[in-house]
N, C-alpha and C positions, 0 to 999 in steps of 0.2 A: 504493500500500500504506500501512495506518495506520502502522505500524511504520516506513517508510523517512520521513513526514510529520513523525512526532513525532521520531525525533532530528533532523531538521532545523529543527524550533519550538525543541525542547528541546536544544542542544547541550551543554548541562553533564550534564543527565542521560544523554544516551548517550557522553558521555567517562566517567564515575564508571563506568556500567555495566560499559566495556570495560575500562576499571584494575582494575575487582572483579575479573574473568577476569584478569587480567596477577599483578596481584596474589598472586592465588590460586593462578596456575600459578608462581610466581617459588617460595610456601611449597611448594609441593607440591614442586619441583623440590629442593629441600633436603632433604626429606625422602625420595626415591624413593633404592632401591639401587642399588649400582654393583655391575655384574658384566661379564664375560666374553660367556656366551649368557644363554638365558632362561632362568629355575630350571621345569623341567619332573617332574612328578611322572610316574614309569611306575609300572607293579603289575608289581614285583619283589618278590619276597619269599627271603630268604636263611634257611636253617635251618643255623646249626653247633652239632655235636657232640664233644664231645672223652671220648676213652676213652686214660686214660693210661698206656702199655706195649702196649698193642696193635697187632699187627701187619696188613699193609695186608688181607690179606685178611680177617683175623675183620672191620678195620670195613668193609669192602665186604659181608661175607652177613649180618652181623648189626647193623648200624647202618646204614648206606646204603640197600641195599633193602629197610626196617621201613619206612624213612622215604618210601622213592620210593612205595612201597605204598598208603602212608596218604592223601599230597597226592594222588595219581594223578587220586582218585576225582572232586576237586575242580569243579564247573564254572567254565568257562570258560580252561582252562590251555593255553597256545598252545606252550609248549615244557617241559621238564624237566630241568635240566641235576645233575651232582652229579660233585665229585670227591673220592677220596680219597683219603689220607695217612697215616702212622704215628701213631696215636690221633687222628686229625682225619676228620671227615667235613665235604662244604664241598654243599650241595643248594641250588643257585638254580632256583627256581617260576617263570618267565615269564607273566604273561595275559596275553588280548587288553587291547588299550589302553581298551577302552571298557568295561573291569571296574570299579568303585571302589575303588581301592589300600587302603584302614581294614578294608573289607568282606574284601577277600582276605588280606590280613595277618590277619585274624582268626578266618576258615577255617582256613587254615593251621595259627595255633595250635593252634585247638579238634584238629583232626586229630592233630599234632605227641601234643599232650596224652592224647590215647585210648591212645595204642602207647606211651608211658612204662616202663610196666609189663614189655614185651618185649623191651629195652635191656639186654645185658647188665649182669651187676651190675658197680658201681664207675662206673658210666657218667655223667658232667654233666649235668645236665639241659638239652635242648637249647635254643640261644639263636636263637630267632624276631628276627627283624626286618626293618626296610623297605629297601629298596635306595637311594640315596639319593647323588645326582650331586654333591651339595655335599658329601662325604661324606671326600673329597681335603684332602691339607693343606693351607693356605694361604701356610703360612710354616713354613721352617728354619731352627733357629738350633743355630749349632754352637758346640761351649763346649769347649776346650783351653786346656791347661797345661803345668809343669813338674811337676804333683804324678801320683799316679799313674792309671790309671784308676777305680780305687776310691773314690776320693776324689773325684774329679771329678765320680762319680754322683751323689755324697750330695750335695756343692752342686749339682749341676743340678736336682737332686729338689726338698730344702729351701727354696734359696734364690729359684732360677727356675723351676722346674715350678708350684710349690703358688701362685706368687703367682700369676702366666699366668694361671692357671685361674681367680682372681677376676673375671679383667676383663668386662664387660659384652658379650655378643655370643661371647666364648669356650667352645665347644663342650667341644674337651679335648686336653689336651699330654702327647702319647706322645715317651716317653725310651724312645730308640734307641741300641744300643752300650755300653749298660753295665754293671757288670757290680754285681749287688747281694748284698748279704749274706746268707749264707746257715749254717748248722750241718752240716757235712756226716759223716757217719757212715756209715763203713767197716765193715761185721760182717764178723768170722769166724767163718764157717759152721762150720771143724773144729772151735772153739771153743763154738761154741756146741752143735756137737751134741754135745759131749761132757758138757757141762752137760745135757743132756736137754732143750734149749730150744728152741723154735719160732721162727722171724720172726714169725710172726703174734703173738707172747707179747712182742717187742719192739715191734712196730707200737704193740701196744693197750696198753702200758706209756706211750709215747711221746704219747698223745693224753690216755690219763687223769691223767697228771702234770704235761702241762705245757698248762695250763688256768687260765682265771680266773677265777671263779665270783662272783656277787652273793651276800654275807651279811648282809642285811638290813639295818637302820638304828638309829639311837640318838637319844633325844630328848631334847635338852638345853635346857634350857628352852624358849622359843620356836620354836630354830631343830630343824631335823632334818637330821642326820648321813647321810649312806647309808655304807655299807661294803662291802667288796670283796675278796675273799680273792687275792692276791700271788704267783700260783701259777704265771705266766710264768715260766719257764726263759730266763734272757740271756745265763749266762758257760760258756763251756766247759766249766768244772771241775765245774759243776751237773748240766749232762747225762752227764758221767763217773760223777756219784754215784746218777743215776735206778736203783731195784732194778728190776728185771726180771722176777726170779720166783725164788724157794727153790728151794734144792739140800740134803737132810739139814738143815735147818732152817738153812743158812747163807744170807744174803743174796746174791743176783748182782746187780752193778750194769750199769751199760751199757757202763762202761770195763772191765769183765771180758772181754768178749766182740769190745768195739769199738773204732777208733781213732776220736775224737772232733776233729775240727779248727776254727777258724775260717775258713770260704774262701768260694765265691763260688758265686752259681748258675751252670752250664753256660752259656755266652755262646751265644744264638741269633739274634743282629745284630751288626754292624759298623759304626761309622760312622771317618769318616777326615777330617783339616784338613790341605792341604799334606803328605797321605802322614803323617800322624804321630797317633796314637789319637786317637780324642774320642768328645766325647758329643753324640749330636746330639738336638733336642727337635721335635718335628711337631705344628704351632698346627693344629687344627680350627675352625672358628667354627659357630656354630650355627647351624640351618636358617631362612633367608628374613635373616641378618642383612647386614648390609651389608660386604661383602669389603675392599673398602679402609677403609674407617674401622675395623675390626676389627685391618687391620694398623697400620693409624696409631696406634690405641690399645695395641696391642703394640710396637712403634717406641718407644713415646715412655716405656712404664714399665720397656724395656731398659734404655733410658739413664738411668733411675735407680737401676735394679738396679746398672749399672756401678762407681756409685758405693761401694756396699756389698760388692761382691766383692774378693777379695783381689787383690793387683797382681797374679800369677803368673797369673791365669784371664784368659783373652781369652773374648769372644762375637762371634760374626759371621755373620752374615746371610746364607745363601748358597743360599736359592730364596725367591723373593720374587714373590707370583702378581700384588700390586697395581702393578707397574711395566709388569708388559705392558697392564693392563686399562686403566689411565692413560693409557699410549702410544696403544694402540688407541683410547680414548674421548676421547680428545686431538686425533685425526689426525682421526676422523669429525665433532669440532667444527669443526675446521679446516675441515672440505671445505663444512661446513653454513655456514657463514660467507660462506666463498667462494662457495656456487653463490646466496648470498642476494642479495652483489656483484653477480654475473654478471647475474643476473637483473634486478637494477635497472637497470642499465647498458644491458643490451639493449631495457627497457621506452624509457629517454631515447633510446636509437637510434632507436626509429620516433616515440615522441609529438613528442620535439624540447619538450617541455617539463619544467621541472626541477622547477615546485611539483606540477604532475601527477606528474611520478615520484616525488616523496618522498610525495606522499600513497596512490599505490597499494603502493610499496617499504613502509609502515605497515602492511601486511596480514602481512606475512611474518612476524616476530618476536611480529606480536597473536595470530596463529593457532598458529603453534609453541608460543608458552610455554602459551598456556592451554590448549594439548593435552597438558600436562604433569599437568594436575587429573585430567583425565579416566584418565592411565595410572596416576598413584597410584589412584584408585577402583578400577581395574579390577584393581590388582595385580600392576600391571606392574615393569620395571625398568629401570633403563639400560645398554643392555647396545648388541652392536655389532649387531642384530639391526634394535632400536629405533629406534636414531640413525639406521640407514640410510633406515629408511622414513622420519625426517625429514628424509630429504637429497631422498629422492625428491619427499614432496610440498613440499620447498620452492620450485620451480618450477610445483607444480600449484596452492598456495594462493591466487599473486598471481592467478590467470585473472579469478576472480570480478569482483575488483577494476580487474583492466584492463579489461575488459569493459563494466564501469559506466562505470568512469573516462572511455572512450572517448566512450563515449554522450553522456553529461555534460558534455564536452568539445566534442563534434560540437552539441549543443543548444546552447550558448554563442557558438560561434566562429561558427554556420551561420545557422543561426535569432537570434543576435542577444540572447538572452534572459539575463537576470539570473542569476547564480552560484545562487542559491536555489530560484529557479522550472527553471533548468534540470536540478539537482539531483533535484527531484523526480519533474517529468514526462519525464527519463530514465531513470530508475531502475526508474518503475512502466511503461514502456512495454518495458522486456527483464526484467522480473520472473520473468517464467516460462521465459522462455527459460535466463534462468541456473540458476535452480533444476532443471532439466530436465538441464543438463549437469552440475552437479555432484551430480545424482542417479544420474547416469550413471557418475561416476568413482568414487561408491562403491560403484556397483553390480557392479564391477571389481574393487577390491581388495575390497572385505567379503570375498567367498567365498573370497578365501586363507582366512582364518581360519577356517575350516570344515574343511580339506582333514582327509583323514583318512592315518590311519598317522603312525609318529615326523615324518614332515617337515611333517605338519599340524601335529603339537603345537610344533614349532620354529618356524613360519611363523604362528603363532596370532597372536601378537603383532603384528607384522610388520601384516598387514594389517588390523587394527584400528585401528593405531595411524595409519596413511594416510588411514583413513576419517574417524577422529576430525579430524583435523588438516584436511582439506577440508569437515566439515561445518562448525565453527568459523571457516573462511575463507567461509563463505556469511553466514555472521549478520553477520561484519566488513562486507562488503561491503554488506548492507544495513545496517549500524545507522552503522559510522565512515567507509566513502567517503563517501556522499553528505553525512556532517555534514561533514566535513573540505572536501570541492566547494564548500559550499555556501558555507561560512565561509574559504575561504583560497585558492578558485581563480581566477586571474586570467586572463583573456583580453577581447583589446579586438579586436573587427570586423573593425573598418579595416583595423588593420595585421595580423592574423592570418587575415584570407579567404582568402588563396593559399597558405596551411600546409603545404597537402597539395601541393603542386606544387613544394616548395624541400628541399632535406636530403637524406636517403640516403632516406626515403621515398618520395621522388619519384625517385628511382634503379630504385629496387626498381618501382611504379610503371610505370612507362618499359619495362624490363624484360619485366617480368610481360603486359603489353601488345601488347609483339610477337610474343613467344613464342604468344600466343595467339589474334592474327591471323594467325601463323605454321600454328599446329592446324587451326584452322577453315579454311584455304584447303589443307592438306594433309591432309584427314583422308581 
């Protein structure tokens, strides 16, 4: 083969080659995600609705099935799911997986959007979107004190919600458990009917007055002013004095009728440190970003946050998604390590040669990492899915390589011939034969990645990533065995003719021998 010739002429240029691949897969590996499984897109689509004061069955006849109505019509929808709730309606769309999830999310809409109109009045406009498995927190950070829970809000909000939410890769930080400030207003009814007043005359008091309106601009010389009329309501005593509506031409205000207080809104979570109140915050990251550096970057501007909080406030960490993901992709490097060991170790067990094992053991690590380029391209990640299939093919990459190796070895030691010339005229003489098996072994795993249903999209990865990694231990074996043979492998005649007849291969040998003089006279 011209190719196995020239890097044996040219051995610098097929080292620089095989670095570029090393190289490239070292940048790419830096820059691939860390996760858990594989980020898998389904065509889910989620419709919620909220009607506020509604009870559960108005939103089941008149919010729920407007809506199950409308998507029904949909093609390609493989399930319909919807539950509901005192002013909540919750409608999950299932498609078949081989829908395009943008394409259905925007069905959906369009649908969603027609029946608007048939929504009872008062009703939110309903909130479309994608379903989305990264969608989960990634991190808890619970923040307690001595002060009270009120207070605790306002710095979890202020001081560590609003900054969270600048960092790079941060999705967004839900404040759980606390309890926020609110105007709360008690009417009395007998009071007010006796005024001749309506709620509905307070409601629309309540929205017209306390409003802040743009009042156009001022131009002073160069610069231009904007202005803004101050028409927000903040203190209690203000909303005491809002009028309401004329009685005999005297004023009613809102403290006529109502008891106006500073309190809180209705608390509808809980969070707890050590059984004792808190505020807890739930980090999201954003979709395709990378899970542990996202916490690493939240980790590290906690602890400066620490710094600026008052001594009475504690923060502490207490789910934490990048310790398992760590562990996990920790353990799978571990094993990937080890079966790399193993493997070399068992190569030196039959060759009985060490510069032949380190130069086919060179295949493993050349083939791995630059299969690294290849799953950044594709979009991959590192997840335990991934790694696995490099633990698998890290036992299938050396084959190539031993295979040659052997040849090249057996030309040497047998036939007598120079590291160079045996180099090549064994390499081009099982040419096809190797190619033929490691055509073979992709032709094995490729079609995981094909399978269809959720465990195809799961396993997509998974056997791409095999195939990459054995086609790449094919190009090593041709381009850096036979250079590395040619230039560093040693065997002398004399003393290595009887190779095969000393060691555990000649055990094995021996063996294998009888057992099958054994066959043949007892078949």
């Amino acid at each position: 083969m011209r190719l196995v010739e020239l890097c044996i002429r040219r051995p610098v240029a097929a080292t620089m080659g095989i670095a570029f691949l090393v190289v490239l897969g070292l940048f790419s590996y830096r820059h691939l995600s860390v996760d858990l499984f594989p980020n898998i897109d389904f065509p889910i689509v989620v419709v919620n609705t909220t009607l506020k004061g509604a009870s559960v069955e108005e939103m089941e006849s008149s919010v729920t099935k407007v809506i199950e109505e409308a998507v029904n019509t949909i093609e390609g929808i493989e399930e319909l799911r919807s539950t509901t709730k005192e002013g909540l309606s919750h409608v999950v769309v299932i498609f078949h997986l081989e829908r395009n999830r943008e394409a259905a999310v925007q069905d959906v809409r369009d649908k969603v959007a027609a029946i608007t109109s048939r929504l009872p009045a008062g009703t939110d406009p309903p909130v479309v979107m994608k379903f989305d498995v990264e969608a989960s927190p990634i991190l808890s950070i619970a923040v307690a004190g001595q002060r009270s829970l009120r207070e605790m809000t306002e710095l979890a909000r202020k001081l560590i919600k609003e900054d969270l939410e600048t960092l790079p890769g941060v999705g967004s930080v839900t404040l759980v458990g606390g309890l926020e400030r609110a105007i709360n207003i008690d009417v009395d009814t007998q009071r007010l009917a006796a005024y001749g007043l309506s709620i509905h005359q307070v409601r629309t008091a309540l929205r017209a007055q306390n409003v802040e309106l743009p009042s156009g601009h001022v131009d002073q010389g160069s610069k231009e002013l904007t202005l803004r009329t101050m028409g927000r309501v903040e203190r209690v005593d203000d909303f005491r004095q809002l009028i309401i509506g004329t009685v005999q031409g005297r004023p009613i205000t809102l403290g006529d009728v109502a008891t106006v207080t500073d309190g809180f809104v209705e608390p509808r979570s809980l969070a707890r440190l050590d059984g004792n109140p808190a505020v807890s915050l739930l980090v999201r990251k954003q979709n395709g970003q990378n899970t542990v550096d996202v916490i690493h970057r939240v980790k590290q501007r906690l602890a400066e946050l620490r710094a600026v909080l008052p001594a009475d406030v504690q923060t502490q960490i207490v789910r934490d998604h990048s310790r398992f993901i760590e562990k996990s992709i920790e353990e799978v490097q571990f094993h990937l390590v080890l079966a790399a060991i193993l493997v070399s170790l068992t190569v030196l067990l039959f060759i009985a040669n060490l510069r032949a094992t380190l130069i086919a053991a060179v295949a493993i690590p050349t083939s791995i990492i630059a299969t690294f380029t290849l799953m950044r391209w594709l979009g991959f990640t590192i997840n335990n899915i991934t790694m696995l299939g490099l633990v698998l093919a890290t036992g299938i990459v050396i084959d190539d390589a031993v295979v040659v190796l052997e040849n090249i070895f057996r030309y040497a030691e047998e036939k007598g011939l120079p590291p160079r010339q045996a180099a090549a005229a064994a390499t081009k003489e099982i040419s096809l034969a190797v190619m033929a098996t490691t055509l073979s072994l992709v032709v094995i795993f490729l079609p995981v990645a094909f399978m269809e249903g959720r465990v195809g999209r799961f396993f997509n990865s998974y056997g791409i990533t095999v195939a990459c990694a054995i086609l790449v231990s094919l190009l090593v074996s041709f381009t850096l065995t036979p250079m590395l043979c040619a230039r560093f492998l040693k065997v002398s005649p004399s003393r290595h003719a009887h190779s095969r007849q000393r060691g555990f291969y000649a055990t094995i040998d021996r063996a294998y021998g009888a057992l099958l003089r054994w066959s043949l006279a007892h078949r």
